[in-house]
C-alpha positions in Angstrom: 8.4 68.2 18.1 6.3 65.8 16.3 7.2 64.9 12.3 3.8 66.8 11.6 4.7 69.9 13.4 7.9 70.4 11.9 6.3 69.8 8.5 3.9 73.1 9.1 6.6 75.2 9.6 8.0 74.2 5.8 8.1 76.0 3.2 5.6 74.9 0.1 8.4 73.1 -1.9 10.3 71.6 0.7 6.6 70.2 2.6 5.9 68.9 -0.8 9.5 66.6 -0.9 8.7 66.3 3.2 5.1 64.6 2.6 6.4 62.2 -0.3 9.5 61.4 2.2 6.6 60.4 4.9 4.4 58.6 2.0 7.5 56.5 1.4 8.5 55.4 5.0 5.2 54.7 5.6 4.8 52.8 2.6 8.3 50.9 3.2 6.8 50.4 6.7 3.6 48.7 5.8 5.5 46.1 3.2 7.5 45.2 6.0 4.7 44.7 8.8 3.4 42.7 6.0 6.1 40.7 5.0 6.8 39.9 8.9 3.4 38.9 9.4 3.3 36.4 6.3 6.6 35.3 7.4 5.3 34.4 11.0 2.4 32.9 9.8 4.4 30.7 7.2 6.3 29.6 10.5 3.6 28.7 12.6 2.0 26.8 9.7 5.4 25.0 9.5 6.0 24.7 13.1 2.4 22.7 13.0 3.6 20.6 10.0 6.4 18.9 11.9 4.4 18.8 14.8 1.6 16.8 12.8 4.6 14.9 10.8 5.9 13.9 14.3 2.9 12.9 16.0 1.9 11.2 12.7 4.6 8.6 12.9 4.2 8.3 16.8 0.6 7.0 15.4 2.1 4.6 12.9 4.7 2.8 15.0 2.5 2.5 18.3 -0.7 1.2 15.1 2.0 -0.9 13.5 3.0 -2.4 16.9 -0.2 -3.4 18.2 -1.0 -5.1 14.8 1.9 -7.1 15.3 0.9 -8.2 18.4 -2.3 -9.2 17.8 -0.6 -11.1 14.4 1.3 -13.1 17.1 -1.7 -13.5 19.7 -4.8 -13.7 17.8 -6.5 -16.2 14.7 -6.5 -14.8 12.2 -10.0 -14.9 11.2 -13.0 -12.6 9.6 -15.7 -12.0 11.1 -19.1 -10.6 10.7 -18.4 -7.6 12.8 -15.9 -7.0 10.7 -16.2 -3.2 9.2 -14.1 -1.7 7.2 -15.8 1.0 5.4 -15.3 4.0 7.7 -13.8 5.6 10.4 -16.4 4.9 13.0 -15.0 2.0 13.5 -12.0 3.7 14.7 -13.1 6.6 17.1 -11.4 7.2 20.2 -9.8 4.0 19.3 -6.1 5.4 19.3 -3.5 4.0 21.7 -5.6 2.2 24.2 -8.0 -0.5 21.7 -7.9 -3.4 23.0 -7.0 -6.6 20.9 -10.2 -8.0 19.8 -11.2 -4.6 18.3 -8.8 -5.0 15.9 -9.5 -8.3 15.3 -13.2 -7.5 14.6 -12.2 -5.0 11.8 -9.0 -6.7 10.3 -8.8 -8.4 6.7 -6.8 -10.2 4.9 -7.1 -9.4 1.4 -5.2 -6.0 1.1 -9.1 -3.7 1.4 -7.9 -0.7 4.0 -9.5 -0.5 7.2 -8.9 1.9 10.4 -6.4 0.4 13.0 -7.0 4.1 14.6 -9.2 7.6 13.7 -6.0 8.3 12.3 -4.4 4.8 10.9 -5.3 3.4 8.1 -3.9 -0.5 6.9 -4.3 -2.6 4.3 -2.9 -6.4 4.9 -2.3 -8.9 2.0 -1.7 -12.9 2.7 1.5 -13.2 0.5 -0.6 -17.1 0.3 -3.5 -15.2 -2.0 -0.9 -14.4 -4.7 0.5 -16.1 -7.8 4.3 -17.0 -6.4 6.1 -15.2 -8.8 9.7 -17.5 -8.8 7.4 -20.2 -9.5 3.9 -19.4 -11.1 1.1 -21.6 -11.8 0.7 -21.5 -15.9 -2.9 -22.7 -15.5 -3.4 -19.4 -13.0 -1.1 -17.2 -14.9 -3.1 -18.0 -18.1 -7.1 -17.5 -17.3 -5.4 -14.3 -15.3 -4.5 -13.0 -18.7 -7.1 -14.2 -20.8 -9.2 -12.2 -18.1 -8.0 -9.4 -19.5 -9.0 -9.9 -22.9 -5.8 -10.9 -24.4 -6.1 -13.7 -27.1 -4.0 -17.2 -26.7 -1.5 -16.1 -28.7 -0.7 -13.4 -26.9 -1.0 -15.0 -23.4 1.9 -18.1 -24.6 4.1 -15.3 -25.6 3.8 -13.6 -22.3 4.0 -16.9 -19.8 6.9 -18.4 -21.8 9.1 -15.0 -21.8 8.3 -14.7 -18.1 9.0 -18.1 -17.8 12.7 -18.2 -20.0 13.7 -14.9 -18.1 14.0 -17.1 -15.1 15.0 -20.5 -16.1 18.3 -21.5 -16.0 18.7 -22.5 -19.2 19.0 -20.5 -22.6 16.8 -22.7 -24.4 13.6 -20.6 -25.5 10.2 -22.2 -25.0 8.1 -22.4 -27.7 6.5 -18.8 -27.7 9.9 -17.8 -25.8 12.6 -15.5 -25.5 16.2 -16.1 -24.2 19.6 -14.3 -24.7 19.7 -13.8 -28.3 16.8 -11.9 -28.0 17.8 -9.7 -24.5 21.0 -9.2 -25.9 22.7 -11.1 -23.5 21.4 -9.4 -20.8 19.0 -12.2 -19.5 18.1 -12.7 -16.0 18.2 -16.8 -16.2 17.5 -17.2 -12.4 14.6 -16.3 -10.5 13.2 -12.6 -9.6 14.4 -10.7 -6.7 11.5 -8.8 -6.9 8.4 -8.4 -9.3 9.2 -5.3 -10.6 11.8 -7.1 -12.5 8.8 -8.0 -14.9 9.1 -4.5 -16.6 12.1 -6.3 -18.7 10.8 -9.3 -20.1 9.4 -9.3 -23.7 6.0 -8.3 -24.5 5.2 -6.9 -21.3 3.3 -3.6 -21.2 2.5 -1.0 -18.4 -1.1 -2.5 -17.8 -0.1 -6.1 -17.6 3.2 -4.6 -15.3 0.7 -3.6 -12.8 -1.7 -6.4 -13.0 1.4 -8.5 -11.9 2.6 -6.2 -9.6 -0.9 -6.5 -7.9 -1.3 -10.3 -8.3 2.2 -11.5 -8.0 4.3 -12.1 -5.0 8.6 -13.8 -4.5 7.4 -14.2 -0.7 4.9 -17.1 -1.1 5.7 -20.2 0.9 3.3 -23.1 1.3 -0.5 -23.5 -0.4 -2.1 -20.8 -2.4 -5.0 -19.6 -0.4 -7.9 -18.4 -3.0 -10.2 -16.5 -0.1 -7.6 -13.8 -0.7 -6.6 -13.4 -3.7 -6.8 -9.7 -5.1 -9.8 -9.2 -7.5 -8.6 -9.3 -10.8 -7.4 -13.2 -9.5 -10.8 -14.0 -8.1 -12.6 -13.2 -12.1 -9.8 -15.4 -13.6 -10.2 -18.3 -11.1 -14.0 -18.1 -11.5 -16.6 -15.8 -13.0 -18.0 -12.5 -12.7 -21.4 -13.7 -11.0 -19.2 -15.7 -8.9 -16.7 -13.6 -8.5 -19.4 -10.6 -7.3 -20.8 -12.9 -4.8 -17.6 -14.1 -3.4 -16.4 -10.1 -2.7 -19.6 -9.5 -0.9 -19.6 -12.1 1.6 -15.9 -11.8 2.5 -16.0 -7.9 3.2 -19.3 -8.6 5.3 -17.1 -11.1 7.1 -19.6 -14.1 5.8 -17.2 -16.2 4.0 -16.5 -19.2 5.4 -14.5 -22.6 3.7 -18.0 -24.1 3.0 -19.7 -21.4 1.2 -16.5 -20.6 -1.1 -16.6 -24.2 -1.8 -20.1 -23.9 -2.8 -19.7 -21.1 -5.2 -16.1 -21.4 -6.3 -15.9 -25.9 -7.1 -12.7 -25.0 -5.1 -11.8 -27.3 -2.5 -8.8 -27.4 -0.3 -5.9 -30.2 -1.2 -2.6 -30.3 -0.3 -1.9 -26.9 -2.5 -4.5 -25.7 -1.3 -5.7 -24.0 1.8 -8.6 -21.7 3.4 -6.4 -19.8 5.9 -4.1 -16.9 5.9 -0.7 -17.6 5.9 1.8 -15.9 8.1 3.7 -14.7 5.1 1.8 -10.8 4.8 2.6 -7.7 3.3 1.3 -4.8 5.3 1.0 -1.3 4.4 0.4 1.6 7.0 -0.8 5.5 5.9 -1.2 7.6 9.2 -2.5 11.1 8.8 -2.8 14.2 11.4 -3.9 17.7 9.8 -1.8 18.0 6.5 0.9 16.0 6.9 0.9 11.8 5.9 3.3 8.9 6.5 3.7 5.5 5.0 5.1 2.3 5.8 5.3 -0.9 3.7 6.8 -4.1 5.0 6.1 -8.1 4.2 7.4 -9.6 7.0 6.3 -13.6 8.3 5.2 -13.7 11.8 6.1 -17.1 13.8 3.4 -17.1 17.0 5.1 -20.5 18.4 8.8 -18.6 17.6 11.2 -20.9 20.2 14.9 -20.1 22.2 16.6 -17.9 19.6 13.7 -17.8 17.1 13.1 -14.6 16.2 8.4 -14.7 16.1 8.8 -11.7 13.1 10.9 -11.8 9.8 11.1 -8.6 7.9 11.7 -9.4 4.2 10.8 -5.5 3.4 10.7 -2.8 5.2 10.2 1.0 3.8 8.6 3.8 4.9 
């Protein structure tokens, strides 16, 4: 007999206490169909996160590989059909591109382009930046003065930069050395940039600037075809500077034009080619989910016997 037919043959009172009993289980009944249903979607939808994750780093390492072959293989050149704004570039270009078609959309100063529809790098010649062990004053100062700080302030800046690392605890002129840190001075040279964030004077916005424009990994000439931006305005001017940008990411820039509009010319310290010293960061995307990898590491093409052709100086992600 049916929970409906026994409820007929109730009296008044007790159908009254019978029909809220029924209410109740059927309300306790419809939270949980509800609560199991949210709680199988919320797996599914988590399910396809790690399945996105997963497939996303499958992207990176197989993007990051190829890169690194065609590092080894290939000049490293720009050329006209060079494109980096977009992803058309990029489609059905995943695991089978062939090497010139990243060659044709490659750069070298750190502007992201797509390796893949789904791999996105950037690529910075460690040769475009300010060595940071050993800066250039001359560089360091028309990069500060760039951004509108007076003389007085850019002294103060390049000597306590300069007596962080120096061996000696003799202050420079516009200097700072022990007395002032306290004692705790680093008096050698940088293991890393970031290490700027403790010398005197130095503010977040400058921080960055150097973290942008400064490199420890620097061997050989300074390469000014790709240096970041904010080096290109100190090292000329803005009309230059604009006209500069716009032929190198149409791939037009070659050593005789920059010549032209820079009055920069290559010497022995200094060069028109990208080094093998580069920093490389890789974003890969599928659906929702997104992994990084950052890593400077030198390639060595002509790498002999027990040469190893890639050094990893950084590798995270």
């Amino acid at each position: 007999m049916s929970l409906l037919s026994q409820y007929s043959y109730l009296p008044q009172k007790q159908q009254g206490i019978a029909l809220i009993q029924v209410l109740l289980i059927t309300a306790i009944l419809s939270i949980l169909a509800v609560y199991l249903t949210n709680t199988a979607k919320e797996q599914v939808k988590i399910a396809q996160w790690t399945n996105d994750k997963s497939q996303a780093l499958v992207n990176l390492h197989s993007a990051e590989a190829r890169l690194i072959f065609s590092l080894l293989t290939q000049r490293k050149i720009v050329t006209s059909q060079n494109n980096a704004n977009g992803k058309s570039n990029a489609v059905g270009d995943i695991l089978g591109s062939s090497v010139e078609s990243i060659t044709q959309r490659w750069n070298f100063f750190a502007k992201p382009f797509y390796l893949s529809e789904q791999v996105m790098v950037a690529i910075q010649d460690q040769a475009g930046l300010v060595h940071a062990q050993y800066p250039d004053r001359d560089v360091l100062d028309k990069l500060f003065v760039e951004q509108g700080l007076g003389m007085v302030e850019v002294n103060e800046l390049i000597d306590n930069l300069l007596d962080w690392q120096d061996l000696d605890s003799i202050s420079r002129a516009n200097g700072a050395e022990t007395s002032a840190y306290a004692g705790l001075i680093r008096n050698g040279a940088i293991p890393d940039v970031h290490d700027f964030s403790f010398i005197k004077k130095i503010t977040p916005e400058l921080l960055e600037l150097l973290l942008k424009t400064t490199t420890i990994y620097r061997q050989g000439p300074f390469n000014p075809t790709n240096v970041p931006t904010e080096l290109l305005y100190a090292l000329t001017n803005e009309n230059v500077a604009k006209q500069v940008i716009l032929l190198r990411e149409n791939g037009q820039l070659t050593k005789t034009n920059f010549s032209q509009l820079t009055g920069i010319v290559e010497d022995d310290d200094t060069f028109f080619y990208p080094s093998n010293f580069l920093s490389i960061k890789l974003t890969s995307k599928v659906g929702e989910s997104k992994v990084q990898k950052e890593m400077t590491i030198q390639v060595i093409p002509y790498a002999k016997a027990d040469q190893s052709p890639i050094n990893f100086f950084s590798n995270r992600g």
